[in-house]
Structures are given as structure tokens and as C-alpha cells.
C-alpha positions in Angstrom: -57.8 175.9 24.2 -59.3 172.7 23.1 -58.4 169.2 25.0 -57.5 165.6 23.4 -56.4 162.7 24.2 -54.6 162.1 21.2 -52.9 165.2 19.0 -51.2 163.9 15.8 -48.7 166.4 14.4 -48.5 165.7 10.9 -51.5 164.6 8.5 -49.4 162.9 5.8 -50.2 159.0 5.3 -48.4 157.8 8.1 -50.8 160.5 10.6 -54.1 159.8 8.6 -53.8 156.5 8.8 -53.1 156.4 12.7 -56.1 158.5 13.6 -58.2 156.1 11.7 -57.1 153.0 13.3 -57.2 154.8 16.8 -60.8 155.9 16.1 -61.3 151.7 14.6 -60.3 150.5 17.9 -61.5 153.1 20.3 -64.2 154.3 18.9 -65.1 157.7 21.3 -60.8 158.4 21.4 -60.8 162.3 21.2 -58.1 162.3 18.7 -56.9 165.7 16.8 -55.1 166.0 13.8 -52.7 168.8 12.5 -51.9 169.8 9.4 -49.3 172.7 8.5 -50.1 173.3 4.9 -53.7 174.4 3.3 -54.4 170.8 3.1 -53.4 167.0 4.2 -50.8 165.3 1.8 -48.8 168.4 0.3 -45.5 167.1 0.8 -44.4 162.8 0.7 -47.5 161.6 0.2 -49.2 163.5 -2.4 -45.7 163.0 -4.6 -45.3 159.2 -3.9 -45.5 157.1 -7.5 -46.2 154.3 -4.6 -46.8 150.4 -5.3 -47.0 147.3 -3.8 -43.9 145.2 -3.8 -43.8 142.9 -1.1 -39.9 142.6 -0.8 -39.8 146.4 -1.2 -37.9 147.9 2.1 -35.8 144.7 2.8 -37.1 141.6 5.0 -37.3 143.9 8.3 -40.0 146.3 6.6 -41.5 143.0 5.1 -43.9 142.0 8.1 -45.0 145.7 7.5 -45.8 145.3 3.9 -47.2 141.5 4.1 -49.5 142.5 6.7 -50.8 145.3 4.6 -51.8 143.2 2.0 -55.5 141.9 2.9 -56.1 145.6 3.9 -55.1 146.7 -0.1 -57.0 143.5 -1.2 -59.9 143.8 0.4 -60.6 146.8 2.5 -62.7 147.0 5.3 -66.3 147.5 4.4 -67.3 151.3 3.5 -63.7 152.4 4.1 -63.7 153.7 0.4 -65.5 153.5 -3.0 -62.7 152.3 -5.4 -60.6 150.0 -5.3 -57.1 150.5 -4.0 -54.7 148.8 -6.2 -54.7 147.5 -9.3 -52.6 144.8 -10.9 -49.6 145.8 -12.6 -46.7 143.2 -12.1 -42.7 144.1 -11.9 -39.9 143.1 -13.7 -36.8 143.4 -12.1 -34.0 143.3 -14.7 -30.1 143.8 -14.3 -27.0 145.0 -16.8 -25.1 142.2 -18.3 -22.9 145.2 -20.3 -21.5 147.9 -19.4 -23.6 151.6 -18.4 -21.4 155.2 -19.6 -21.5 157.9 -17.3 -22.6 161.6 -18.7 -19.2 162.7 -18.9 -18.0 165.2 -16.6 -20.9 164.2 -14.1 -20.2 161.8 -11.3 -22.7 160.0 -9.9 -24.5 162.3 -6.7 -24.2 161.2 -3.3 -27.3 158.7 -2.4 -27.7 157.7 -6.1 -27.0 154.2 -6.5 -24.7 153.2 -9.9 -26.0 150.5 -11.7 -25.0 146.9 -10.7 -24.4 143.7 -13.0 -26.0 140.5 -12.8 -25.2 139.9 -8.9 -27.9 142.6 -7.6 -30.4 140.4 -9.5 -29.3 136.9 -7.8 -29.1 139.1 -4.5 -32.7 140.2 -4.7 -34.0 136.5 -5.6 -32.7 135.4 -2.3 -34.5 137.9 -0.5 -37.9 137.1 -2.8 -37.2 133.1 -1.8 -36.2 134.3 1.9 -39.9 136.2 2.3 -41.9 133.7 0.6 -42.6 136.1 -2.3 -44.4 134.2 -5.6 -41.9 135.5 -8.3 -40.7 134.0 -12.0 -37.0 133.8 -13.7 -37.5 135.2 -17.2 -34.8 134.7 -20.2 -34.6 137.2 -23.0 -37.3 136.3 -25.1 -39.2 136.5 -21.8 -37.8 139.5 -21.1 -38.3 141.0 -24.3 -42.1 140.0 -24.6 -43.0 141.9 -21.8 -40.5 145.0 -22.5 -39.8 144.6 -26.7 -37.4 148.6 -25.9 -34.7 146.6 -23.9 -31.5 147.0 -25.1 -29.6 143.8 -25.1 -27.4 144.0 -22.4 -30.1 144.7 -20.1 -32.5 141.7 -21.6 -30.5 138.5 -20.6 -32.2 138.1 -17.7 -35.1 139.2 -15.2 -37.1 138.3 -12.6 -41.0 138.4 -12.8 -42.8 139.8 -10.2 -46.7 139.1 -10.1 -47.9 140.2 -7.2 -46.5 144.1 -7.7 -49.7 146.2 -7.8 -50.2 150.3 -8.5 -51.7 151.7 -5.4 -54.0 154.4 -5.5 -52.3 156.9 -3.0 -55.3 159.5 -3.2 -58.3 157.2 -2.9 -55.9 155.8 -0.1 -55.2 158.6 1.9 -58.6 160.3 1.5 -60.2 157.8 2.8 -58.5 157.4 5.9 -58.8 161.1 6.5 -62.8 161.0 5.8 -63.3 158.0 7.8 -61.3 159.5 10.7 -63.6 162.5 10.5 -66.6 160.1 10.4 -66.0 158.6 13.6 -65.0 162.0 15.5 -61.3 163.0 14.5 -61.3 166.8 14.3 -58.9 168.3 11.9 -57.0 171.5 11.7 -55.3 172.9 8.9 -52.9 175.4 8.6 -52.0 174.3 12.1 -48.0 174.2 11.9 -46.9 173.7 15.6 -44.9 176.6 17.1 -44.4 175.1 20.5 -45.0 171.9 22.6 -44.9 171.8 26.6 -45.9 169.4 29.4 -47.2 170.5 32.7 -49.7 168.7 35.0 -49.4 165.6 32.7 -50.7 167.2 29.5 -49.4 168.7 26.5 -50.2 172.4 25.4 -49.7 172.6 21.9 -49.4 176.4 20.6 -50.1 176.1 17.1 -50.6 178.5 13.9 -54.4 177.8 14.1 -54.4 178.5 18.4 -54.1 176.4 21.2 -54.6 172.6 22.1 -54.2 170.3 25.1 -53.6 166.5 24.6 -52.8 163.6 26.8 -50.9 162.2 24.0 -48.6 163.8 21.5 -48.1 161.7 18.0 -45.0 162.9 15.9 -45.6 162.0 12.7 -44.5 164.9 11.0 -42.4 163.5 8.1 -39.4 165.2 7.5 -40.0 168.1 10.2 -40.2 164.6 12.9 -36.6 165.8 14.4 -37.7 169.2 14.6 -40.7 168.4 16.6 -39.2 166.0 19.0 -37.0 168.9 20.0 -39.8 171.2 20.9 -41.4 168.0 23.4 -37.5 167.8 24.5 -38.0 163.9 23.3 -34.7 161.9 22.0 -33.2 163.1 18.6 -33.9 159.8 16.4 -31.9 161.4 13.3 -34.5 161.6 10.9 -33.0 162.2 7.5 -34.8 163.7 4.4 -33.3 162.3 1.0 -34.8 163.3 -2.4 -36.3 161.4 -4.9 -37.0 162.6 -7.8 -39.8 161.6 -10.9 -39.6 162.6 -14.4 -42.9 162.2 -16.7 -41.7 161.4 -20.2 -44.0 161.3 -23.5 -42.8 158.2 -25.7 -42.9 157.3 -28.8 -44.9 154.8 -29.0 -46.8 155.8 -26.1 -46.2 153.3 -22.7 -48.5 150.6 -22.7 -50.9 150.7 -20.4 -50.6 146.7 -19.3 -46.4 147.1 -19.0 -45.1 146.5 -15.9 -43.1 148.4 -13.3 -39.9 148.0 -14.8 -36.5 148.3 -11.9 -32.9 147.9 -12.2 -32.1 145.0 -9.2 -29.2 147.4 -8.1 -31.7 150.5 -7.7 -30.0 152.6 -10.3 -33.7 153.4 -12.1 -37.2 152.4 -12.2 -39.8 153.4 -14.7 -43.6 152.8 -14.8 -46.4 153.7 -17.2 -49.3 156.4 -16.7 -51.5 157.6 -19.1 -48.9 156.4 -22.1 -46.3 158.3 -20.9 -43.8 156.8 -18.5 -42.7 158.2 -14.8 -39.0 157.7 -14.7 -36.6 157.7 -11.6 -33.1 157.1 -11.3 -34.2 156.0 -7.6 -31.9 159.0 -5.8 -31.7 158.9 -2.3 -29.4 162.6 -2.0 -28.9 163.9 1.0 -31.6 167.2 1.8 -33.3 169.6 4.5 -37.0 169.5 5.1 -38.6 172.0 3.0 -40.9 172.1 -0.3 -38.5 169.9 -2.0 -37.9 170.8 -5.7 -36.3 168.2 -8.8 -32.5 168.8 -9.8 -31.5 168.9 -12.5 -28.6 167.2 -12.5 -30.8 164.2 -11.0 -33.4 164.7 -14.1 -30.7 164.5 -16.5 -29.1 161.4 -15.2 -32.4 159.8 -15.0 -33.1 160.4 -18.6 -29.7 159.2 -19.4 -30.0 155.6 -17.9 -33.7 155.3 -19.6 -31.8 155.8 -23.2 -28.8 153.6 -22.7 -31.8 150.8 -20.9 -33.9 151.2 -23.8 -34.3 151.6 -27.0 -37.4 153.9 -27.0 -37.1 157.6 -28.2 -37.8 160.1 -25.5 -40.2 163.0 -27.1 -40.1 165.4 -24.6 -40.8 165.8 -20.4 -43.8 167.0 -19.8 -43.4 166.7 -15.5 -41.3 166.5 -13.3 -41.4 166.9 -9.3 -39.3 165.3 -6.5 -40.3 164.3 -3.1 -38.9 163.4 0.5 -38.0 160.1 1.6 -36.8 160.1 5.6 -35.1 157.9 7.0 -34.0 156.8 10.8 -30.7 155.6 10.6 -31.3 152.2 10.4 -33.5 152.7 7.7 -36.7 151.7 9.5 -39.5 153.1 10.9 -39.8 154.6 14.2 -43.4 153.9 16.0 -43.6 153.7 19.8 -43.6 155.7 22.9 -40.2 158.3 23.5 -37.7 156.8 25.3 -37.3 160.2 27.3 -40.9 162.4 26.1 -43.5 161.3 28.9 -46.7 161.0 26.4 -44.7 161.6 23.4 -45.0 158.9 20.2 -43.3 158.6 17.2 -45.0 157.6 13.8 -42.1 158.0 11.8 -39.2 157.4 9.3 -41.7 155.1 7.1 -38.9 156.1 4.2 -40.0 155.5 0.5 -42.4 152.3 1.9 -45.1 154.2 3.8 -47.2 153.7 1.3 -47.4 150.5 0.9 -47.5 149.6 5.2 -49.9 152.4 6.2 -52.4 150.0 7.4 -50.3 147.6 9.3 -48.0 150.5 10.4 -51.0 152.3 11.4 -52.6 149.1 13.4 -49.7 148.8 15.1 -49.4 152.2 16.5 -53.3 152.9 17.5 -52.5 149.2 19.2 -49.1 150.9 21.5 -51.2 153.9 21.9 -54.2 152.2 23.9 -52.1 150.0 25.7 -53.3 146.7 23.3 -51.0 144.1 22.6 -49.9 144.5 18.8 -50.3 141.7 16.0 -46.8 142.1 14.8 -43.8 142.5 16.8 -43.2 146.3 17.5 -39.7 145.3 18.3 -37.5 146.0 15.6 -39.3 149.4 15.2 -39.5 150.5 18.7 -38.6 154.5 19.5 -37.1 152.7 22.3 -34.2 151.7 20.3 -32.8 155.0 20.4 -32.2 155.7 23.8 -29.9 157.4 25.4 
């Protein structure tokens, strides 16, 4: 048995990043981190089609994401060997017509119907509210960026520069490799059985042995509620919702300087890779924690929107996969010391934005975890918040 002072449970974006930016500000911290599956990233973060929209979340995620940004823009030096995001720009557009449903098939619960011109004057108050640099377009705008748009969907848009694609791989790799550079051990296949406290230390029974730690870090994903039972720690509620991505061959291909294009309402979003396009029709349904799998009822409705958004034949699908957002229920993420749980921290709930505020997330944490006092108010996403 093998002692810590941190153990992170969970080595998805939210846990890699953490151990790095423990190991950044302590350097020395014995930190561990578990994995349950064959290899770091299986489930959320190795499906995520993630990028950077500063507004993305709401305004209470916002400090999250703006404080992210000169991490994504310029990264720390020898923290990786690409770049890790790209420009890509996102046009936010809304119906001005009317959408018709598949008939027989009813929208599913957590998938948003499509919204009129209202969800797009809605979101331009939150990009003036958050200071975000953004552009009103009018249909010949519209169309020169997007020439597929049907009409009723290109009367209007906003322009959103500062949207970037974010290399989730060279991301998350990176964390994980710098982590082990500076001392993090790592254990795979390491799902956690059982989790007590005694003499002020956790024992940690595990797939891959024993461990002790000081410290426990729960940041576990969709599995975060079962966890926190084992420590005995306050049930937060974290809630797995499905998202699902279709990959759909064009013709003519996707261009590979288009833009993220999203309905204001959250009814769809669709974005170019490789000429082909990855289409969502931005579901949030209700699901367990498990090796998620696409619907097809979701698949179908997200091809359906795409054809009566656009004018641009549909050849085939050539992927398709779905992943798992989670979710506290206030829809923010949970990072702070147990309100019950002596030595027990959540890292959790980052929802479908985890991406894009792993490094001021992470900061934030490794600062609670040492004792340091935080650059951002840990307020509003304080474990705290759900006590008993």
C-alpha cells in the first residue's frame, strides 16, 4: 500500500489538469492519479468536439472560460509542442420561419426545440454583458460565410471572432505528460472499489491494489456521485445527460475555413473536420453513467434539423458517437473541499465546458488544495454550497 498526499480519482480533463497545476505550484506534492479504463480520456473527454466560446456556459461559467484564455493563447513554456487552438470563428444564427417536426416524434426530454429570433437578441445581451468582441451580420452577411442557409434561417446572425477549435488531445496529453514529468504517478485500470478514513488518511482499495492519501480528489465525471458515497461525503446530484455527434460527408465537402455554425436557442450546432461536417442537435437527455452509446432517435432528429437549416445534400454518415455531459444542479461546477468528507474534494460537474476552463478550473483547485488563496472567486462554485 502506497502513500499520497493527493489521490485524484478520475483522469479525464478535469483530473489531469488538477494534478498538473498541483505539481506547478508545489512542486514535490506526492500526487496520484487513477484511472478506471485501459487509458486516461475514454469517456467525456476523448468524445468532446470542444471549442472556445467565451460566453459558452452562461456568465457564471464565464470567469472560468475568460481566465482560460491566455493559457489556450499562449501556454506555458514546454507544456506542449503544438499549438492548442486554432481560429475558427462562430456564427450564431436563429429561425425567422417556422421548423417541422419528424412526424410522429416529439422532441426527447433535454433536447432543446428551436427558438425564433428572440434566443438571438437574448444571447447578444449576454455577449455585450461579458465584454465578448462579437458582430451583427444581415443576410448577405450571413450567406457569405454560410452560402447552404436556407432563408428563414439567413435573416440574421451574430458573428463571433474569437471562437477557436481546441485541440482536446494535444490538450489533455500534455497535462498528463507534464504531470508525470514533475512526479505524478499514474495508475490505470485502477477503478476504485472502496474508500475509508482512519487515523486521518484515506485507504483507497482499488482494481490495481491499495493506496493511502491525505487527500482524496473526486473528479470522476459521471461516476462523481458514486464516489462521494463510498467517502460518505454529501450527495451533490451529479447528473449524466447525453450528447450526441453525427459525422456527415457533404456534398460539396465542408470548407475547411467555415465557422462553427449554432442555432441561438441550442436546437443544433454543426462544425467542419476534414470536409465533412460534425453535426449535433445539442441534446442534453437524461442518462446513467456508463459507456454511453448514440440514439437513434437523437441521430435522426439531428440530421433532420441540418436539412430543413440548410440546403446542402447529406451523402451519407460516416460516425457517429455520443458522450456525457454532468451536471450539478445548478449547472455549475463543483471544486472545493466536502462540506461533510474530512479530506475529500470535488473537481466536478464541469458539464459540456470542461474543456474550454480546464486551466483556470484546474488553478483554482490545486490553489484550495494547498491552502493558497485563489485568483478567481471559488464562491459560486464551492462544494460548500451543497450542504446539508
Amino acid at each position: 500500500m502506497s502513500g499520497f498526499d493527493i489521490a485524484i480519482v478520475g483522469a479525464g480533463i478535469g483530473g489531469a489538469s488538477l494534478a498538473w497545476a498541483l505539481l506547478r505550484r508545489a512542486p514535490g506534492t506526492r500526487v496520484l492519479l487513477l484511472e478506471a479504463e485501459e487509458a486516461p480520456g475514454y469517456h467525456t473527454t476523448g468524445r468532446s468536439a470542444a471549442f472556445y466560446a467565451e460566453t459558452y456556459g452562461g456568465p457564471t461559467v464565464q470567469p472560468l472560460t475568460s481566465a482560460s484564455k491566455a493559457f489556450f493563447m499562449n501556454p506555458p513554456a514546454g507544456f506542449c509542442d503544438t499549438a492548442l487552438v486554432a481560429p475558427r470563428g462562430a456564427m450564431h444564427i436563429c429561425n425567422t420561419g417556422s421548423l417541422v417536426k419528424i412526424e410522429g416524434i416529439d422532441d426527447p426530454p433535454g433536447m432543446a426545440p428551436v427558438q425564433g429570433p428572440a434566443a438571438l437578441e437574448a444571447l447578444e445581451a449576454e455577449f455585450v454583458a461579458g465584454g465578448v468582441a462579437y458582430q451583427r451580420l444581415g443576410p448577405a452577411g450571413v450567406k457569405a460565410k454560410l452560402p447552404w442557409l436556407r432563408e428563414s434561417w439567413a435573416t440574421m446572425a451574430l458573428w463571433e471572432p474569437g471562437c477557436a477549435d481546441i485541440d482536446v488531445a494535444a490538450l489533455h496529453q500534455s497535462y498528463l505528460r507534464g504531470a508525470k514529468a514533475a512526479g505524478m504517478v499514474m495508475a490505470t485500470r485502477a477503478r476504485l472499489e472502496g474508500l475509508v478514513r482512519r487515523d486521518g488518511v484515506w485507504r483507497l482499495a482499488t482494481t490495481a491494489g491499495g493506496f493511502e492519501a491525505a487527500v482524496v480528489v473526486n473528479a470522476a465525471g459521471a461516476w462523481a456521485d458514486d464516489v462521494a458515497a463510498m467517502a460518505d461525503a454529501v450527495t451533490v446530484g451529479i447528473a449524466p445527460l447525453r450528447r450526441t455527434i453525427v459525422v456527415a460527408e457533404v456534398e460539396p465537402a465542408a470548407p475547411a475555413d467555415m465557422p462553427v455554425v449554432m442555432d441561438a436557442g441550442g436546437a443544433l450546432y454543426f462544425k467542419p473536420d476534414g470536409g465533412k461536417l460534425w453535426i449535433s442537435p445539442h441534446d442534453e437527455s437524461p442518462d446513467v453513467a456508463h459507456d454511453v452509446q448514440p440514439d437513434e432517435i437523437d441521430m435522426g432528429i439531428a440530421i433532420d434539423r441540418f436539412e430543413q437549416l440548410c440546403d446542402w445534400p447529406v451523402k451519407r454518415i460516416s460516425a457517429r458517437w455520443a458522450g456525457l455531459r454532468c451536471f450539478a444542479g445548478d449547472r455549475l461546477p463543483v471544486i472545493g473541499f466536502d462540506a461533510r468528507a474530512e479530506g475529500f474534494f470535488w473537481c466536478a460537474g464541469q458539464g459540456g465546458w470542461g474543456i474550454q476552463t480546464a486551466p483556470a478550473a484546474a488553478d483554482l483547485g490545486a490553489a484550495l488544495l494547498l491552502g493558497e488563496t485563489p485568483d478567481l472567486d471559488a464562491g459560486p462554485y464551492a462544494a460548500q454550497r451543497f450542504a446539508l
